[in-house]
Every structure is written in structure tokens, then in C-alpha cells.
GUDO-348514 format. One line per field, with one value per residue (C-alpha): residue number from 1; x, y, z. Coordinates in Angstrom, 2 decimals, decimal comma, m for minus. Layout:
# GUDO-348514
resi <- (NUM;...)
c1 <- (X;...)
c2 <- (Y;...)
c3 <- (Z;...)
END
This chain:
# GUDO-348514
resi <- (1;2;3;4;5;6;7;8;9;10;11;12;13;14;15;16;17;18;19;20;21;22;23;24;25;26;27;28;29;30;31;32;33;34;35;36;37;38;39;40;41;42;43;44;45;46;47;48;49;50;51;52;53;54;55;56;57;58;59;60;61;62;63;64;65;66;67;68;69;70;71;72;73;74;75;76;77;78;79;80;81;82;83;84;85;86;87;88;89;90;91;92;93;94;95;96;97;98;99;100;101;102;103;104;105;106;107;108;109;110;111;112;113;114;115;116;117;118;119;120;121;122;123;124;125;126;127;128;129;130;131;132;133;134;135)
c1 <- (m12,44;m9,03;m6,51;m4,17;m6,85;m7,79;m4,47;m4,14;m6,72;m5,99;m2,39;m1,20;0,28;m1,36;1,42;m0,76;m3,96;m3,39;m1,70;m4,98;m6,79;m4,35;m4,22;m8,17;m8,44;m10,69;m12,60;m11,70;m13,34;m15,74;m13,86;m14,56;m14,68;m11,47;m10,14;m9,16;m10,09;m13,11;m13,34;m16,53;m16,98;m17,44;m14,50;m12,84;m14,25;m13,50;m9,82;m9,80;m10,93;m8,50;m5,83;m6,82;m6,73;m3,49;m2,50;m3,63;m1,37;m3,85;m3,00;m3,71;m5,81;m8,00;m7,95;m9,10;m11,91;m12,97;m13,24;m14,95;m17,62;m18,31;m18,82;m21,46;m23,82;m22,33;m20,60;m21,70;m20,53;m17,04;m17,62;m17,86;m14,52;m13,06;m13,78;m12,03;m8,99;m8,11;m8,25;m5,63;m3,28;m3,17;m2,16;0,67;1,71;1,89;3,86;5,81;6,41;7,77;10,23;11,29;11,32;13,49;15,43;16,59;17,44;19,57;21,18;21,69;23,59;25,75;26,59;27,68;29,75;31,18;31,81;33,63;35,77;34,41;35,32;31,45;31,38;30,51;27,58;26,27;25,99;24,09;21,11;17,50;17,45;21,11;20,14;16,87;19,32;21,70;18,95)
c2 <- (4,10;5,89;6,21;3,80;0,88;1,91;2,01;m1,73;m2,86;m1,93;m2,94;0,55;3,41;6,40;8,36;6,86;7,94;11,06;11,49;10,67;13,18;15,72;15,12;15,11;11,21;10,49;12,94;14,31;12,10;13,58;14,07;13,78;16,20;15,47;16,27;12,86;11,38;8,90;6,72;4,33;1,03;3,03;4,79;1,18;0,00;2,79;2,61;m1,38;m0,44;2,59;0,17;m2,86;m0,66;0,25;m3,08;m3,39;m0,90;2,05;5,43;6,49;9,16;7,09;4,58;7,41;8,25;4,55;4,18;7,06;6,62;3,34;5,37;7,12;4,39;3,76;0,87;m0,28;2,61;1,25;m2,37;m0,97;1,10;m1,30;m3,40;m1,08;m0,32;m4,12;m4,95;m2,07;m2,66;m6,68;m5,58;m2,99;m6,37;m8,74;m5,86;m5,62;m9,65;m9,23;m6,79;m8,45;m11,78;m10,35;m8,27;m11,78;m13,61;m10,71;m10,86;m14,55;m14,45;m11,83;m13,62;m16,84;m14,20;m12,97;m16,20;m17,43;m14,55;m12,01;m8,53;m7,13;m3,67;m4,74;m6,99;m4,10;m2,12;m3,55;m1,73;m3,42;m4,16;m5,68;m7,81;m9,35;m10,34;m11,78;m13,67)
c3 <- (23,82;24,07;21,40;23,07;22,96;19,13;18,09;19,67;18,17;15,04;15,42;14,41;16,94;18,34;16,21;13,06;14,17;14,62;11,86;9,65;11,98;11,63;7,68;7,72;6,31;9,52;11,18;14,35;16,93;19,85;22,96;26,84;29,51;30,32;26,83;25,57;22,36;22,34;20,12;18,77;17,12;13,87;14,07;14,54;11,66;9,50;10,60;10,22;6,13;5,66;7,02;5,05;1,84;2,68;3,00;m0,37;m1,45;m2,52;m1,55;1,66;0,41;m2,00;0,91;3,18;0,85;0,07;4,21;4,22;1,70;3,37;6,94;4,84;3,97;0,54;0,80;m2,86;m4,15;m2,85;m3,83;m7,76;m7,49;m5,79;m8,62;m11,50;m8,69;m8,36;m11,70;m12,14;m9,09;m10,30;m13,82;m12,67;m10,49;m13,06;m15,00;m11,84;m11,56;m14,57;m14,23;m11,31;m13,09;m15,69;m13,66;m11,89;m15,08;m16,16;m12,53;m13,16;m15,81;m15,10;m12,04;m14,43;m16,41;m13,50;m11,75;m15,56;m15,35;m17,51;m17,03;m15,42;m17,51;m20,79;m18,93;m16,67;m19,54;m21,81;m23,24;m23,07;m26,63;m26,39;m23,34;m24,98;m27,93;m25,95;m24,03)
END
């Protein structure tokens, strides 16, 4: 298949894919006589992982070489990093959720302050151990 039916498939442009080519993520694929790229089922489904990883917000180059490994025949071997790497991205979320969490409760109550009348300087600036007090 042709870039332009990949890249539909896959719900990504052509711009993308050759981008991993050109960064060496995928390999280069075989081409025709004519010179155009030609695609095969594997290199869908290797593109359909790298992308999925993605999704799951790894690196594209760890993602790359996840998909890749998989392409190989070791597809277990991906399963038991996998394992280790989600375990690791859900902890920096929850860290993350928390931030954010406390990031709004901070916003909250400067917006009270503000909406009271208070003067928004000596809010803003507030240092962490200052704003847990005043929590």
C-alpha cells in the first residue's frame, strides 16, 4: 500500500511517516518500480503500536523501540517492560493529579481573595511552605 492509504489508516499524515523513516524509528519500507513507498500489513501494525505508545505518552523513541522489538518476534520481551514503564508513567500521573489538584485549590482561593477585595500580590506570592500553612 501507498503512504497516503497508511497514513489513513493509521489516522496520522504522510508528513508523520516519514518523519519516523527519516529519524530511523521505522525502517525504510521496500519500494516499487515506480519509486513509491510500499507499504505491508506489518508495517501497519508496527505503526498502529508506535502510535498507540505514543498515545500512552512514552517517548517516541522508546515507543519506536518497543514497536520495534515486537516486529522482531519479541513481543514478551515488550509485555515485561511494558509492565515496569506503566507502573512508572501512572505514578508520575498521580504525582501529576496532584499538582494539578493543588494547583486548583490554590487558584480557588485566590480567586475568593480576589473576588473579597484583597490586594492579589501578597496571595501570588506566597511560598509553598506559606501556602500549605495557610491551607
Amino acid at each position: 500500500m501507498r503512504i497516503g492509504e497508511l497514513a489513513a489508516r493509521l489516522g496520522i499524515t504522510p508528513h508523520a511517516i516519514r518523519l519516523y523513516e527519516r529519524e530511523g524509528l521505522v525502517p525504510q519500507p521496500t519500494r516499487q518500480a515506480n519509486g513509491y513507498r510500499d507499504y505491508s500489513e506489518r508495517d501497519v501494525e508496527r505503526l498502529r503500536l508506535l502510535i498507540g505508545l505514543r498515545q500512552l505518552d512514552l517517548p517516541l523513541v522508546q515507543a519506536a523501540e518497543l514497536a520495534g522489538m515486537c516486529a522482531a518476534g519479541r513481543c514478551d520481551d515488550v509485555s515485561v517492560e511494558l509492565r515496569t514503564v506503566l507502573a512508572e508513567k501512572r505514578t508520575d500521573l498521580k504525582r501529576r493529579m496532584d499538582d494539578m489538584r493543588h494547583l486548583d485549590r490554590r487558584l480557588a482561593h485566590l480567586q475568593g481573595d480576589l473576588a473579597a477585595g484583597e490586594a492579589p500580590r501578597p496571595l501570588i506570592s506566597f511560598g509553598e511552605e506559606d501556602w500549605h500553612d495557610a491551607m
